[in-house]
C-alpha positions as CSV (number, residue, x, y, z in Angstrom):
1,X,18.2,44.0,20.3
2,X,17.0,42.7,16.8
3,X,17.7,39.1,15.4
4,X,16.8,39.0,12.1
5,X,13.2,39.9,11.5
6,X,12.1,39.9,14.8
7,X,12.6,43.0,17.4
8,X,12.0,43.7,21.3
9,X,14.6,41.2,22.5
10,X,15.8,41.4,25.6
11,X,19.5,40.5,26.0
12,X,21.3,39.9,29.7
13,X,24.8,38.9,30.6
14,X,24.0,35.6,32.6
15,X,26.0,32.6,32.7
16,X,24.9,29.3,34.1
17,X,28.0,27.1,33.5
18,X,30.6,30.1,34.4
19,X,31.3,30.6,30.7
20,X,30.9,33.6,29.1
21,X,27.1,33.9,28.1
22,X,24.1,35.5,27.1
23,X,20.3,34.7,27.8
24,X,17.8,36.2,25.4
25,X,14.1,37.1,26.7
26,X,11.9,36.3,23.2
27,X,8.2,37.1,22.0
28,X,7.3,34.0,21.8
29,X,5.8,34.9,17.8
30,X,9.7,35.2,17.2
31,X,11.1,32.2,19.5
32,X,11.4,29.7,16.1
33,X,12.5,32.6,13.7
34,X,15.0,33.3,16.3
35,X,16.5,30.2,17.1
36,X,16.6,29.3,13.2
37,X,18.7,32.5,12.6
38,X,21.1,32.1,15.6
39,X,21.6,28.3,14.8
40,X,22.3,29.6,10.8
41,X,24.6,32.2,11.9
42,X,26.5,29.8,14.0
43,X,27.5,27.0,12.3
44,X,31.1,28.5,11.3
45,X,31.4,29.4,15.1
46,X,30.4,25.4,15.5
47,X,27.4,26.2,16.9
48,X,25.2,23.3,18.8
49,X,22.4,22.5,20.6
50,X,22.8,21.6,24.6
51,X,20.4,19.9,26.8
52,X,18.9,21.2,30.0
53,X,20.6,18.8,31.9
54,X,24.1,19.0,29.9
55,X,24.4,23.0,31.5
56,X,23.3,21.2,34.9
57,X,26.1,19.1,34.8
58,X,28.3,21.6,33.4
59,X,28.0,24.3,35.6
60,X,29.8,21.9,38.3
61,X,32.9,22.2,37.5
62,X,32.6,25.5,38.4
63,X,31.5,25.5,41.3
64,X,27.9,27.1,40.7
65,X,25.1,26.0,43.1
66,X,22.0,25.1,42.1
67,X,18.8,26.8,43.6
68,X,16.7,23.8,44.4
69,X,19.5,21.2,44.8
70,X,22.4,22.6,46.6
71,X,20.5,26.0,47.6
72,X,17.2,25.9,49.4
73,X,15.2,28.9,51.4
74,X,17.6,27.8,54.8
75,X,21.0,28.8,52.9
76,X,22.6,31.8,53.4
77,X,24.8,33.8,51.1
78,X,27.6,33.3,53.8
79,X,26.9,29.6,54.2
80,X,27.4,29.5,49.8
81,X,30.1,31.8,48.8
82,X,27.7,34.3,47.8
83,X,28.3,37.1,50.2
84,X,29.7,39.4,48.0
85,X,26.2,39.7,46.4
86,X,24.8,41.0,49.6
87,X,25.5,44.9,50.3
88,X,25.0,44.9,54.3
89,X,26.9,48.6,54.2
90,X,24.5,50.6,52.6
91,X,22.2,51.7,55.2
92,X,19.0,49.2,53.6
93,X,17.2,47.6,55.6
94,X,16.2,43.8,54.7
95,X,14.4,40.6,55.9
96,X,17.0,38.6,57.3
97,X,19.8,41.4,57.7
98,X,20.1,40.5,61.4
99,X,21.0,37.1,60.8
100,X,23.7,37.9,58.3
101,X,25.2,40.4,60.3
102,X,25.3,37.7,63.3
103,X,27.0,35.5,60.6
104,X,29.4,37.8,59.4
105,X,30.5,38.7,62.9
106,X,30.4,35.1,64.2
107,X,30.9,33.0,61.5
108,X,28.6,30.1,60.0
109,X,27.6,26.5,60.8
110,X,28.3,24.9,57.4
111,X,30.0,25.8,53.8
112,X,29.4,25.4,50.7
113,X,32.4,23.2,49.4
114,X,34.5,21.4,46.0
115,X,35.6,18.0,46.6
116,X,37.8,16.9,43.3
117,X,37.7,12.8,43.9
118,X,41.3,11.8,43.1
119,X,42.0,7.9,43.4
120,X,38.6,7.4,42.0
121,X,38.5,5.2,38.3
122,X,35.7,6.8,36.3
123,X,36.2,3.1,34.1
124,X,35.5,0.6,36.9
125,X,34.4,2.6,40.1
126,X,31.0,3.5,41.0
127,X,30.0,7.1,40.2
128,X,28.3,9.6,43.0
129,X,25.2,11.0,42.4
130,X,24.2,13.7,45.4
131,X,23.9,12.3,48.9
132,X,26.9,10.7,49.8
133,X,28.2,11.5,53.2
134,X,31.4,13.3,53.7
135,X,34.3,12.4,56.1
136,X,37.1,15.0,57.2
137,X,39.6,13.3,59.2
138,X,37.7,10.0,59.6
139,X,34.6,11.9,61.0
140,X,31.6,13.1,59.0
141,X,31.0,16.4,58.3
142,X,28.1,16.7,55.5
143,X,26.8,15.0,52.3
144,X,27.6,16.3,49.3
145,X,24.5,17.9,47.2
146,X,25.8,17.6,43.5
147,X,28.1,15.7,41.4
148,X,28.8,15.2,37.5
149,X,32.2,14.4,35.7
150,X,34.2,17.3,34.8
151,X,35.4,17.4,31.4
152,X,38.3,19.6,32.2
153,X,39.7,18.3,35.2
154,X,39.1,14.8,33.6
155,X,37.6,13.4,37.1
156,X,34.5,13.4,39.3
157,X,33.3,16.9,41.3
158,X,30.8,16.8,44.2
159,X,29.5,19.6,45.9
160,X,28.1,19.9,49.7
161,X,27.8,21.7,53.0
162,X,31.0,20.8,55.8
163,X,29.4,21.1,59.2
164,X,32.1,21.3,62.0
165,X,31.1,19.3,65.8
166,X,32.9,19.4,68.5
167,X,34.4,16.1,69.1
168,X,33.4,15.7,72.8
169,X,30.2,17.8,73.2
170,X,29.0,17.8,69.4
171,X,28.2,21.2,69.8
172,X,28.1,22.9,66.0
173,X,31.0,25.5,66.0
174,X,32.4,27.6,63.0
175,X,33.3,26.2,60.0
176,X,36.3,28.5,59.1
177,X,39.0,28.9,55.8
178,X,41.2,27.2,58.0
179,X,39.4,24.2,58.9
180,X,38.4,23.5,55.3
181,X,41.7,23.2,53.7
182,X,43.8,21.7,56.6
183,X,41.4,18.5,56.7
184,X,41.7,15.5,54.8
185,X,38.4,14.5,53.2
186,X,36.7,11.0,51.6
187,X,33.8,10.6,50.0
188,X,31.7,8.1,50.8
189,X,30.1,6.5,47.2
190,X,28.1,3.3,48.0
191,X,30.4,2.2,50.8
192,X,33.8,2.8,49.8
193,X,35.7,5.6,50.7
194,X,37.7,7.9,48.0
195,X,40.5,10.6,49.0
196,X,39.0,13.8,48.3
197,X,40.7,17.3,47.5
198,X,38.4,20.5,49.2
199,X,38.3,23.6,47.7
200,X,36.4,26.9,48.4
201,X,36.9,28.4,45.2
202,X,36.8,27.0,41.8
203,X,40.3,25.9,39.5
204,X,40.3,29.3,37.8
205,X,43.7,28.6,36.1
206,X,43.1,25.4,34.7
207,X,39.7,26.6,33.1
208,X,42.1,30.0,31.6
209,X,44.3,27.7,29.8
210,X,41.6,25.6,28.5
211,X,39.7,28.9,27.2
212,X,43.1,29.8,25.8
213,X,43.8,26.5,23.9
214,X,39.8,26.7,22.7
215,X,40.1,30.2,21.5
216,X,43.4,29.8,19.6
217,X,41.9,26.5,17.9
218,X,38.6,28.6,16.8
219,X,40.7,31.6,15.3
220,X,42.2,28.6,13.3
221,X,39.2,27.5,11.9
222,X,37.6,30.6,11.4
223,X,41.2,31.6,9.0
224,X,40.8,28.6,7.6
């Protein structure tokens, strides 16, 4: 596409907070003329700048892993939610097909997991960071791998793995649906123990409604 003056654009449907988005690819010789046009453009859509680490922290709440922080080269897309990206059905062979397959028809080790902190005071209690351990049923299970406030939910989100040990043997067994949600988890933040709620999927509802309320409130301004 073309943004004012300057052409060969390329424009791809990528979000990195799971809002709607784009991500424009820019000649660099354009990259200021660009960004000055877009910013004019969007000051009656309230346009602003945000940080790096702002969509980091964003993108939590919605449950989206981070390559390099929650996802490394020993995840698997069975072990992150991501499965659906992988097309095991269509006759293509692949490096590391065998071990997804054995995944898929066994099950996996650890899962990628949402725990909303609930008796936690964002005023007076510590804050996670990444790294705290995570108990299900008393017992530890993982650590999570990222944490930030979420605006929406109007609490603390970690994410991490759940690993599930036999209790007698410690043998590593499946972590299934089941054993997620029937457990009752704590997170562990600098010694004390918060209630936890797990989830395997982010609260698509609750982000609809804000969306809803944000979308009514900009046709509103943009009458006014």
């Amino acid at each position: 596409m073309s943004v004012g003056y300057a052409n060969g654009i390329r424009v791809m449907s990528i979000t990195h907070t799971g809002e709607p988005g784009f991500v424009l690819y820019i000649p660099i010789e354009y990259a200021l003329h660009v960004y000055n046009e877009v910013m004019n453009m969007g000051q009656k859509y309230g346009i602003r700048n945000a940080g790096y680490y702002a969509l980091r922290s964003l993108r939590i709440e919605k449950f989206f892993a981070f390559w390099g922080q929650d996802l490394d080269a020993f995840t698997t897309p069975m072990e992150c939610g991501r499965e659906f990206q992988v097309k095991l059905e269509k006759g293509m062979q692949f490096v590391g097909q065998e071990a997804l397959l054995e995944q898929k028809q066994h099950g996996v080790y650890k899962r990628f997991t949402m725990f909303i902190l609930e008796d936690h005071d964002t005023d007076t209690d510590l804050w996670p960071w990444w790294g705290e351990p995570i108990f299900r049923n008393g017992r530890y299970v993982g650590r999570t791998t990222s944490s930030a406030y979420s605006y929406t939910l109007e609490r603390h989100v970690c994410l991490g793995f759940v690993q599930h040990l036999d209790e007698g043997t410690g043998e590593r067994l499946a972590v299934t649906t089941d054993f997620i949600n029937q457990g009752e988890y704590e997170i562990d933040i600098a010694g004390q123990r918060f209630q936890a709620k797990a989830k395997l999927y982010p609260f698509s509802s609750l982000f609809a409604q804000r969306r809803r309320k944000d979308e009514e409130e900009l046709s509103g301004y943009q009458r006014e």
